[in-house]
N, CA and C atoms as a LAMMPS dump frame, in Angstrom:
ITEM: TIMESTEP
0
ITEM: NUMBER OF ATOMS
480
ITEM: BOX BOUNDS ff ff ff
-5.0000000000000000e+02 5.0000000000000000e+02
-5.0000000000000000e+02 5.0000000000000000e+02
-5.0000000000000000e+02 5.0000000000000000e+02
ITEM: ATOMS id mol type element x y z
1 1 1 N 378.441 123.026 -316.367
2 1 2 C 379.67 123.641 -315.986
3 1 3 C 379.999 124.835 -316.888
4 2 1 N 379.899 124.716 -318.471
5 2 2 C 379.761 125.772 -319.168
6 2 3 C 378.661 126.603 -318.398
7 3 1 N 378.204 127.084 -318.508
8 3 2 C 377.086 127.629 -318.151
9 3 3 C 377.345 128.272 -316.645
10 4 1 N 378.282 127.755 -315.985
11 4 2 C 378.449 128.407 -314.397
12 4 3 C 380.067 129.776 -315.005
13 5 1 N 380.407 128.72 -315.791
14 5 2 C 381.825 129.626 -316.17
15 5 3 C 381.395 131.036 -317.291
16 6 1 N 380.179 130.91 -317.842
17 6 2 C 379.536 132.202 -318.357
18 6 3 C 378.913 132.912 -317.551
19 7 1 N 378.339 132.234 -316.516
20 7 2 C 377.575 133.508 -315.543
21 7 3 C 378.943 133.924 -314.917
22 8 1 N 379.498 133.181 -314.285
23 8 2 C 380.773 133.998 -313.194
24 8 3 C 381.458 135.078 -313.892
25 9 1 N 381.989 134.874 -315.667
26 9 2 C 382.726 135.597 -316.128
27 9 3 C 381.674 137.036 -316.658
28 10 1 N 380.053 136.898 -316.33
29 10 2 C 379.251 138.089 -317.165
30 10 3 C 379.391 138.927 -315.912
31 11 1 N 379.197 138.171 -314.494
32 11 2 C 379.549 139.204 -313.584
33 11 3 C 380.686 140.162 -313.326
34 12 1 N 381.635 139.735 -314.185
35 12 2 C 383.067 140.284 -314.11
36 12 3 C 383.228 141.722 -314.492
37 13 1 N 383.586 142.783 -313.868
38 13 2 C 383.527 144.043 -314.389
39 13 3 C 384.486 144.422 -314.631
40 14 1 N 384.415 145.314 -315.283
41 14 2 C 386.169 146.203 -315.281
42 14 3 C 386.415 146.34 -316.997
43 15 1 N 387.849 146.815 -317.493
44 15 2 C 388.577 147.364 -318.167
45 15 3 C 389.564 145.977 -318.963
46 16 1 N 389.449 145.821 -320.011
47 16 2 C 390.828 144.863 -320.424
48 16 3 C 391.964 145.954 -320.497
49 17 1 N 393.266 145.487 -320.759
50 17 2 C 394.277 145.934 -320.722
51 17 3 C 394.573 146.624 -322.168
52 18 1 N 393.764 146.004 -323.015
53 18 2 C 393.985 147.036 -324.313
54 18 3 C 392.96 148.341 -324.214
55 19 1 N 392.377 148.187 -323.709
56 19 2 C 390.991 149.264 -323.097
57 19 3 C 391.718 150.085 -322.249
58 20 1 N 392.246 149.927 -321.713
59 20 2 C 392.866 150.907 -320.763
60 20 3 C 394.143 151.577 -321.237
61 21 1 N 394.544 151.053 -322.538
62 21 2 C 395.838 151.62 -323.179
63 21 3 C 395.696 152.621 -324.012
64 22 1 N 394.174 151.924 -324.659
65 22 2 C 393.551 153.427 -325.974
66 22 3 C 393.156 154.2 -324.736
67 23 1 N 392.173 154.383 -323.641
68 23 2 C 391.67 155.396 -323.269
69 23 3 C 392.978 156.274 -322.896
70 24 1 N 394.201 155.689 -321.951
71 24 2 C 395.119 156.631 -321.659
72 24 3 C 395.729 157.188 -322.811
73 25 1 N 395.737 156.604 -324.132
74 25 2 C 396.583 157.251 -325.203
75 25 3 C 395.178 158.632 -325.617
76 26 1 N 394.172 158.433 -325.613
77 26 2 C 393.571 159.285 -325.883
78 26 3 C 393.895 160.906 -325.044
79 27 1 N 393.605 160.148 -324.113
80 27 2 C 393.638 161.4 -322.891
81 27 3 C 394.896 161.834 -323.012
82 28 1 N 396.207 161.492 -323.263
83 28 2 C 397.164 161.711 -323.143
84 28 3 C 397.398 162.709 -324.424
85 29 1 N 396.835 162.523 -325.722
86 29 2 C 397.166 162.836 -326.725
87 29 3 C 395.74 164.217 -326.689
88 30 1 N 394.881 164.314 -325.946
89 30 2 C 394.146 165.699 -325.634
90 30 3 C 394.916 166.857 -324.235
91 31 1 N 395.398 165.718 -323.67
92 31 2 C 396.251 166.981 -322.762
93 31 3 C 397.742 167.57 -323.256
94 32 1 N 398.132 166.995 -323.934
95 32 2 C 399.189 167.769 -324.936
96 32 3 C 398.694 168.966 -325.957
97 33 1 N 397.489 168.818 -326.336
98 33 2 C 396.759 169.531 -326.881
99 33 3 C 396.286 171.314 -326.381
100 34 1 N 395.824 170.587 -324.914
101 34 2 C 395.381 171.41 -324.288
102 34 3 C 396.239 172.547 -323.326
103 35 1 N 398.132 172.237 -323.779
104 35 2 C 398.682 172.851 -322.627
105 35 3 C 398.993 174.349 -323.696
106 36 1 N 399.287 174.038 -325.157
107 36 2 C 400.114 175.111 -326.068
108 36 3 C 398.76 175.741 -325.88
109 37 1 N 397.23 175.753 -325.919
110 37 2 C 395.925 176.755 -325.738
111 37 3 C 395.748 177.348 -324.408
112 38 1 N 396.323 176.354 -323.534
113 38 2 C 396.398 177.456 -322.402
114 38 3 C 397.205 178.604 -322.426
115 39 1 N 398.849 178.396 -322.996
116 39 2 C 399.753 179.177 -323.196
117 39 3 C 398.935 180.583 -324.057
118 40 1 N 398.478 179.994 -325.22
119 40 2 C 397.883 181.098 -326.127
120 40 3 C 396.803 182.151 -325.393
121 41 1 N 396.251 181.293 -324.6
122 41 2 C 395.352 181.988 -323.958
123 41 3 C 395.564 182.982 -322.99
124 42 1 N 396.262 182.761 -322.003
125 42 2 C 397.277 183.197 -320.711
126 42 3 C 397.953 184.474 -321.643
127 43 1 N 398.658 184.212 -323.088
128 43 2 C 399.282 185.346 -323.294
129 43 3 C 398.355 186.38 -324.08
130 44 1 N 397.564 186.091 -324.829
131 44 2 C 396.278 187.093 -325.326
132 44 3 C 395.905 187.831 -323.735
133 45 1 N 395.464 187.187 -322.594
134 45 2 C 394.922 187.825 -321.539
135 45 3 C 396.132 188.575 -321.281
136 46 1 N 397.301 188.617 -321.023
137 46 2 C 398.347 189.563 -320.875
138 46 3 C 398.307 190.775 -321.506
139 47 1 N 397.928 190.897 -323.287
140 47 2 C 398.253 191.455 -324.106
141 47 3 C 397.085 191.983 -323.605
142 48 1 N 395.63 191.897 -323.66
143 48 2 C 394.72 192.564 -323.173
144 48 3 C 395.036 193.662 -322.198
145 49 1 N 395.435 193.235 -321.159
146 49 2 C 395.626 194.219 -319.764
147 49 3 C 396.606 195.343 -320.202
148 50 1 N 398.157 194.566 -320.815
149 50 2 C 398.768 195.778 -321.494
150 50 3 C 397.965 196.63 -321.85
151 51 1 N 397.547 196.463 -323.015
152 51 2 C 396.935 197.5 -324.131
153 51 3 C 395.65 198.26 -322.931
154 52 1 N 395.261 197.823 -322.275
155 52 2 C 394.35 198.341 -321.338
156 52 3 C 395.046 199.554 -320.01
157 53 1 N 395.855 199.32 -319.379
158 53 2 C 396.951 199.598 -318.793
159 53 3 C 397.882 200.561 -319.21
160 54 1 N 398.435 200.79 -320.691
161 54 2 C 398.816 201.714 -321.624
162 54 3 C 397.39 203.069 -321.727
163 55 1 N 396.141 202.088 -322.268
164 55 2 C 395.023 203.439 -322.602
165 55 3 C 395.191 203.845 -321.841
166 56 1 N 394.812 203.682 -320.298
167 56 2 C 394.791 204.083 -319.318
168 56 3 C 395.26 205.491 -318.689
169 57 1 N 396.651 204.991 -318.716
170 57 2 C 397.919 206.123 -318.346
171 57 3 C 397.891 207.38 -319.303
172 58 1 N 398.068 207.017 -320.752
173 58 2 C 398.089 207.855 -321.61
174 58 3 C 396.929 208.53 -322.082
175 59 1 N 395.818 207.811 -321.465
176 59 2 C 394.657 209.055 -321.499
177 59 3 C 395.009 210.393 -320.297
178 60 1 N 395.356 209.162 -318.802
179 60 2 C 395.258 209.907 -317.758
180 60 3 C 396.585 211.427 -318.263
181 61 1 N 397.66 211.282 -318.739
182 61 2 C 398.764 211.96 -319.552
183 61 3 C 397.66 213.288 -320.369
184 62 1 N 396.995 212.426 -321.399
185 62 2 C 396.437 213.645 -322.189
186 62 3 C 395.406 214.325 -321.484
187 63 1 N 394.923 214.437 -320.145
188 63 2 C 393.997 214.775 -319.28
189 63 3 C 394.455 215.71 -318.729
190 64 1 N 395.925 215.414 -318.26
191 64 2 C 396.681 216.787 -317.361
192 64 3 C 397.317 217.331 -318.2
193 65 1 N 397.847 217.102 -319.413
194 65 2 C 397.915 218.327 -320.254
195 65 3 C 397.541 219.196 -320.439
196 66 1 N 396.073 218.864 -321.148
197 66 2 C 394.773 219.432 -321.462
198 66 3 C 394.385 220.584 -319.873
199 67 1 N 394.207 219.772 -319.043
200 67 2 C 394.314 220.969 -317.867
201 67 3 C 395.168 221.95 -317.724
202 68 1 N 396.9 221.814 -317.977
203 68 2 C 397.778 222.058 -317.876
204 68 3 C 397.795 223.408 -318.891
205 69 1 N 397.707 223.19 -319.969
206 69 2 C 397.31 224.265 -320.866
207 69 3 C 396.184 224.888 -320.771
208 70 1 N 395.186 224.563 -320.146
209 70 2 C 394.038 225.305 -319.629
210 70 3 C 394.537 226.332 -318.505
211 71 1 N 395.585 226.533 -317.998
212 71 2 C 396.259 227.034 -317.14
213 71 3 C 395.398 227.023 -315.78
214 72 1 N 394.885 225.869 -315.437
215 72 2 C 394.161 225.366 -314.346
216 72 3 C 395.217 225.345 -312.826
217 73 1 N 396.559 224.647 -313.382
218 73 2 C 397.252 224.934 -312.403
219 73 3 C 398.521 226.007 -312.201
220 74 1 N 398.204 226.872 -312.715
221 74 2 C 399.139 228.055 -312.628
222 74 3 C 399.892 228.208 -313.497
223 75 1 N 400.931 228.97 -313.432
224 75 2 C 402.385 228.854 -314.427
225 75 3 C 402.954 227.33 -314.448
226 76 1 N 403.192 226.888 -315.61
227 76 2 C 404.025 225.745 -316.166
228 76 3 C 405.488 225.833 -315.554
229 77 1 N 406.003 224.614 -315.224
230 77 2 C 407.241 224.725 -315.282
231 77 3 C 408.054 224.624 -316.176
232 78 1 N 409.149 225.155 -316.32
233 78 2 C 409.715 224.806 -317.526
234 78 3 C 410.442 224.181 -317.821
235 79 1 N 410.505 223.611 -318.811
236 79 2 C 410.874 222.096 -319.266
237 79 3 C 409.848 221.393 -319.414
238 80 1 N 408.595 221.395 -318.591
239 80 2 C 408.006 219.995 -318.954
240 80 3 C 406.714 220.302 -319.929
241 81 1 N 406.482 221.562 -320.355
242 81 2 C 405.842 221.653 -321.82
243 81 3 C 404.59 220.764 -320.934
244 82 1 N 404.183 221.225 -320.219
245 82 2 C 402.541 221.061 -319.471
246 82 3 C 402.274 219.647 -319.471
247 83 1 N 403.357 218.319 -319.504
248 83 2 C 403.208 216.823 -319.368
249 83 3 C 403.572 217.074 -317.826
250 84 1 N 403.162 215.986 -317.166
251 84 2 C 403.345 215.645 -315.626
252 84 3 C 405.181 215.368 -315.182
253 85 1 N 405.34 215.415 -314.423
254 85 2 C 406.829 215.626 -313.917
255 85 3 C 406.747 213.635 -313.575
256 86 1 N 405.957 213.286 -313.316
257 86 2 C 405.943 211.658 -312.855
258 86 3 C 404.721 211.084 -312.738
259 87 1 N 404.663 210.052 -313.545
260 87 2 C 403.89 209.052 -312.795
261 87 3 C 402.781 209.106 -311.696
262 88 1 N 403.26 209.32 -310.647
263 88 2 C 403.11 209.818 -309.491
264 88 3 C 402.099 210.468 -309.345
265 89 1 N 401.773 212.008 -309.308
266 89 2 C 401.973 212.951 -310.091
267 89 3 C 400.032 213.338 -310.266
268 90 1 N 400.012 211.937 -311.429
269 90 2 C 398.741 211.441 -311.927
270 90 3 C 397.754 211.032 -310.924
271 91 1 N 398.464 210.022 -309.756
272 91 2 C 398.036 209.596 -309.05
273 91 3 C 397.731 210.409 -307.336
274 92 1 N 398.642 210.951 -307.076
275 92 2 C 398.189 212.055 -305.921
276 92 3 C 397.557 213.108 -305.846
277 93 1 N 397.747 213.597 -307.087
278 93 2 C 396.726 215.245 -307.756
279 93 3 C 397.452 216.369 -307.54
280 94 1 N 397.105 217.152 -308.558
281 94 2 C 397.715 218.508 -308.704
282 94 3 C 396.474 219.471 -307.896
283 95 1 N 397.24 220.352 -306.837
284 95 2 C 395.842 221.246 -306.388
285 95 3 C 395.646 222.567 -307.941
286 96 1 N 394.189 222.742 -307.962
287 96 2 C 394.413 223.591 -308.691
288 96 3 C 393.923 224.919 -308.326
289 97 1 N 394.706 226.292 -308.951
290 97 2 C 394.587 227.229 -309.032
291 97 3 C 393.41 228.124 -308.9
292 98 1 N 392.861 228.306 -307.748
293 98 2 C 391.279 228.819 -307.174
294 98 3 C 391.21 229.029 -306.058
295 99 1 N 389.985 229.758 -305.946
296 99 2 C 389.496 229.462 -304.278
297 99 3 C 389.46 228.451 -303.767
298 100 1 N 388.929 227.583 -304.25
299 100 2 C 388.764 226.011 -303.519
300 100 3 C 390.413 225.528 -303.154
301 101 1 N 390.791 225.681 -304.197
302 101 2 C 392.043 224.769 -304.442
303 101 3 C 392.072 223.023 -304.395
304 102 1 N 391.232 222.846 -304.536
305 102 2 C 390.689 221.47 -305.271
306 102 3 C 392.145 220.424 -305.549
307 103 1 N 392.071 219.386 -305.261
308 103 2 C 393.163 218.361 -306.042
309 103 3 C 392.397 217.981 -307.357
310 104 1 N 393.101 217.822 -309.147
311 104 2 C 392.597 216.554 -309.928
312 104 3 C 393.315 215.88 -309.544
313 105 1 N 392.435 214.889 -309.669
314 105 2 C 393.492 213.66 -309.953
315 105 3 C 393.639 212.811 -310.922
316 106 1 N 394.084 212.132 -311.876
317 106 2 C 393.659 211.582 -313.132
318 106 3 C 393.893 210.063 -313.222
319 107 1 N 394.536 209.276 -311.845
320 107 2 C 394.759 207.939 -312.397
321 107 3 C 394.034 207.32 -310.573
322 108 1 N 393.813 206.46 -310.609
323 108 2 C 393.434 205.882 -308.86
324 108 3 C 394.503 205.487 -308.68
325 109 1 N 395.392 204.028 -309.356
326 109 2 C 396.4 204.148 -309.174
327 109 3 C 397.143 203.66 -310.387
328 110 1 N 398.692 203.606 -309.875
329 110 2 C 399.361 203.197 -311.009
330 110 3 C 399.478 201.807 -311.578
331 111 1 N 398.609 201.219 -312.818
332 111 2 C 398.504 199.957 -312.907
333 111 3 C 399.604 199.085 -312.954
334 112 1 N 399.519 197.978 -312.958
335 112 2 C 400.489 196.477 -313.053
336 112 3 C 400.666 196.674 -313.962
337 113 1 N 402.034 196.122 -314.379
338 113 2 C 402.413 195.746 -315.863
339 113 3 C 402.144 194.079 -316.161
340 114 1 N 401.371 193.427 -316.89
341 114 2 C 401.022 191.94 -316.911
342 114 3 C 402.408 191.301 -317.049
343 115 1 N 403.377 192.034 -318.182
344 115 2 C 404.69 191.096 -318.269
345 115 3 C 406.02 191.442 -317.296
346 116 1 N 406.08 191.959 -316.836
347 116 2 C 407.077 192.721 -315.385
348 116 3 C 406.52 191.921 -314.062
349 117 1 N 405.011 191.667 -314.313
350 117 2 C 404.206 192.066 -313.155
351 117 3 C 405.071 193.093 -311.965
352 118 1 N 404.657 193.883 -312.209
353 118 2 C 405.252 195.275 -311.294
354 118 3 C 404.66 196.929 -311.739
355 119 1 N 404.999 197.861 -310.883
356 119 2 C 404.276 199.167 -311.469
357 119 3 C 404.977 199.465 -311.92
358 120 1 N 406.079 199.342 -312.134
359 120 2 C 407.263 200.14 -313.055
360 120 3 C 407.326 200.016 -314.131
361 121 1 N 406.931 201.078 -314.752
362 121 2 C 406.854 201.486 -316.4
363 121 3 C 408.001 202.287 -317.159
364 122 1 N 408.365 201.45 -317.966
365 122 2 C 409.153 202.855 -319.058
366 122 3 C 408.873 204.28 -319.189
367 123 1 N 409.464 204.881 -319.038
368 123 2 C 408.889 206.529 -319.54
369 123 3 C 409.926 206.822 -320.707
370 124 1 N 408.99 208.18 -321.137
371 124 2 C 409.907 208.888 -322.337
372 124 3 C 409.14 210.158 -322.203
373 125 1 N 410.284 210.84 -322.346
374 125 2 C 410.054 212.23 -322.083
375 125 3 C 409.837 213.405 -323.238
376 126 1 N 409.378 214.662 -323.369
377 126 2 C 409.258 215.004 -325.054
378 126 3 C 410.563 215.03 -325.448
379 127 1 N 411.572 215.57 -325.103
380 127 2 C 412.72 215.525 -325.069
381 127 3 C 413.807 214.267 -325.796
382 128 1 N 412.977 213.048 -325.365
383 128 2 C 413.788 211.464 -325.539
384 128 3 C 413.301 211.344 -327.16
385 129 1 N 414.407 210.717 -327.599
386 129 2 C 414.284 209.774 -328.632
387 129 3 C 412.915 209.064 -328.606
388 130 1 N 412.231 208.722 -329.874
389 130 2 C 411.19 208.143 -329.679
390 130 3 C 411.21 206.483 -329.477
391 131 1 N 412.549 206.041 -329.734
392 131 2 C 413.264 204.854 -329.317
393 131 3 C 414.246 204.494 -328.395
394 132 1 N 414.178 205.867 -327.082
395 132 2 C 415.12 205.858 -326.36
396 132 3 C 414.352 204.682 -325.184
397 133 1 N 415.264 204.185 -324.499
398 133 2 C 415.541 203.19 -323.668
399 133 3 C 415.494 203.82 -322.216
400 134 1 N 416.128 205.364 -321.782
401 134 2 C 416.327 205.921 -321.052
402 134 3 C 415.072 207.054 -320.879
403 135 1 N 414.96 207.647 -319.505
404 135 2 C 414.335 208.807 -319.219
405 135 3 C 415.026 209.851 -318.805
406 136 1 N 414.78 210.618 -319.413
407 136 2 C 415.727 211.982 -319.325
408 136 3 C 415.231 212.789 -317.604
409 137 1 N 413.896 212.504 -317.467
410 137 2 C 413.411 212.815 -316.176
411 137 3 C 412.436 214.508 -315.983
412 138 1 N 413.174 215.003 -317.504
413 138 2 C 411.603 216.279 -317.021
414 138 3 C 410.62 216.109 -317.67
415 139 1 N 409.206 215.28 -317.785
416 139 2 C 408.868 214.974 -317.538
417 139 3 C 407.889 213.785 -318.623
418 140 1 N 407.021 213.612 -318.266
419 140 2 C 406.495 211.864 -318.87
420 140 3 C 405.612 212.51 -319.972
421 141 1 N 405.955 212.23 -320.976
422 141 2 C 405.056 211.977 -322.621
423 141 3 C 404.777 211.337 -322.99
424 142 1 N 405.098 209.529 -322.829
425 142 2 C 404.394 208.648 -322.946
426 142 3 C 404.856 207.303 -322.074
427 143 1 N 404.364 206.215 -321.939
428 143 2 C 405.023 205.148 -321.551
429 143 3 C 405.006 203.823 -321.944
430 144 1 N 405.491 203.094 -321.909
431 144 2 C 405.869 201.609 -322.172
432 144 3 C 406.368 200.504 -321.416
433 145 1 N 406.337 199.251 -321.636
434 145 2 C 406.233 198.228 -321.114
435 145 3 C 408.004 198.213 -321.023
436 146 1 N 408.346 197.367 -320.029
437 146 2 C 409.836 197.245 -319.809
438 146 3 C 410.162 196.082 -320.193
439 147 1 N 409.132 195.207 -320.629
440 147 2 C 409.111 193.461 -320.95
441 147 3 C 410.164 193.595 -322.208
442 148 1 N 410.514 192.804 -322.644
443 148 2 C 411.574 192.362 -323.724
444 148 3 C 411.042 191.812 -324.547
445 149 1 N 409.934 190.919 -324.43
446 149 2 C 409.217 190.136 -324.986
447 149 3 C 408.239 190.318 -326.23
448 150 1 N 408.148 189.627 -327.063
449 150 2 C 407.413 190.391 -328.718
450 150 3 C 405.79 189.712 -328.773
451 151 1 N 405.509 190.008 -329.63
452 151 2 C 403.832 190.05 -329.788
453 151 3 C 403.904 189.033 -331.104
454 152 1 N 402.809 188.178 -331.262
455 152 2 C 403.08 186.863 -332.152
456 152 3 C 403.149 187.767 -333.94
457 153 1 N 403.211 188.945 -333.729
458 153 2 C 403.585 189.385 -335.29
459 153 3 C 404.994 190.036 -335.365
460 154 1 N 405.807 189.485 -333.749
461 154 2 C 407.298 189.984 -333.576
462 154 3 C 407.641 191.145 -333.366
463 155 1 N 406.212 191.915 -333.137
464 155 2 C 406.682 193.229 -332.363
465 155 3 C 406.588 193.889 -331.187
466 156 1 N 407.999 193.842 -330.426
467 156 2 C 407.775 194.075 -328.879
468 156 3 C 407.209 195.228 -328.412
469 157 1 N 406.646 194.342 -326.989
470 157 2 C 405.427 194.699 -326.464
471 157 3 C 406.057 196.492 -326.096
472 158 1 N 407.415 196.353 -326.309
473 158 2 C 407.92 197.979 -325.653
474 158 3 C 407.445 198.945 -326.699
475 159 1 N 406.906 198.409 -327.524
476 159 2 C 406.604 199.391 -328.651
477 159 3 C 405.567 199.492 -328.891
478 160 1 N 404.768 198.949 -328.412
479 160 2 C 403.151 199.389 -328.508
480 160 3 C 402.546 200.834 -328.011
């Protein structure tokens, strides 16, 4: 009879109840783990695209200058000291000054902002404060993020 009550119980499969308490405390105590590295992660990939998204523009900026003072597209207007009048601007093309009359164009389009998610960017104009908040509107010298939000050494992303 011993012997029937050891085979029946070797066939027995499964989990005891203290077995099943460490494995869930384990797992439980790695997915708490794993949510603040996603966070870290998710916001480094943000900060990436910014800073990517910024080169971007402000190359495409020092591109039509550089043309701009090349007097590629004619007389300057005045006020905008050979920076682009908008955004925009970058993206549709200036025809230039020739036979051909050619469009540049300097951006494909206007990128996302990762923390807005939206195209709408800060501008500042030569004109603006280099900490102004506002755009004066003749025309774009540099741009920035509209996010509020700071960078893990506490300095917001509007200031990059």
């Amino acid at each position: 009879m011993r012997r029937a009550k050891q085979t029946a119980r070797a066939r027995q499969r499964g989990l005891t109840m203290v077995e099943l308490v460490v494995s869930f405390s384990i797992m439980l105590i790695l997915s708490t783990m794993a949510i603040p590295l996603a966070k870290v992660k998710l916001r480094h990939q943000r900060e990436f695209e910014l800073k990517y998204a910024l080169r971007d523009m402000r190359e495409a900026i020092d591109k039509y200058k550089t043309a701009c003072d090349a007097a590629l597209f004619g007389a300057m207007k005045m006020g905008t000291f050979c920076y682009p009048e908008s955004l925009e601007i970058l993206v549709d093309g200036v025809k230039t000054q020739g036979a051909d009359g050619k469009k540049m164009k300097f951006l494909r389009r206007i990128p996302r902002d990762p923390f807005t998610n939206s195209a709408e960017w800060g501008m500042r104009s030569m004109q603006d404060d280099i900490k102004a908040q506002s755009w004066s509107g003749d025309n774009v010298f540099n741009v920035y993020t509209k996010s509020r939000e700071k960078d893990s050494d506490g300095k917001p992303y509007a200031e990059w």
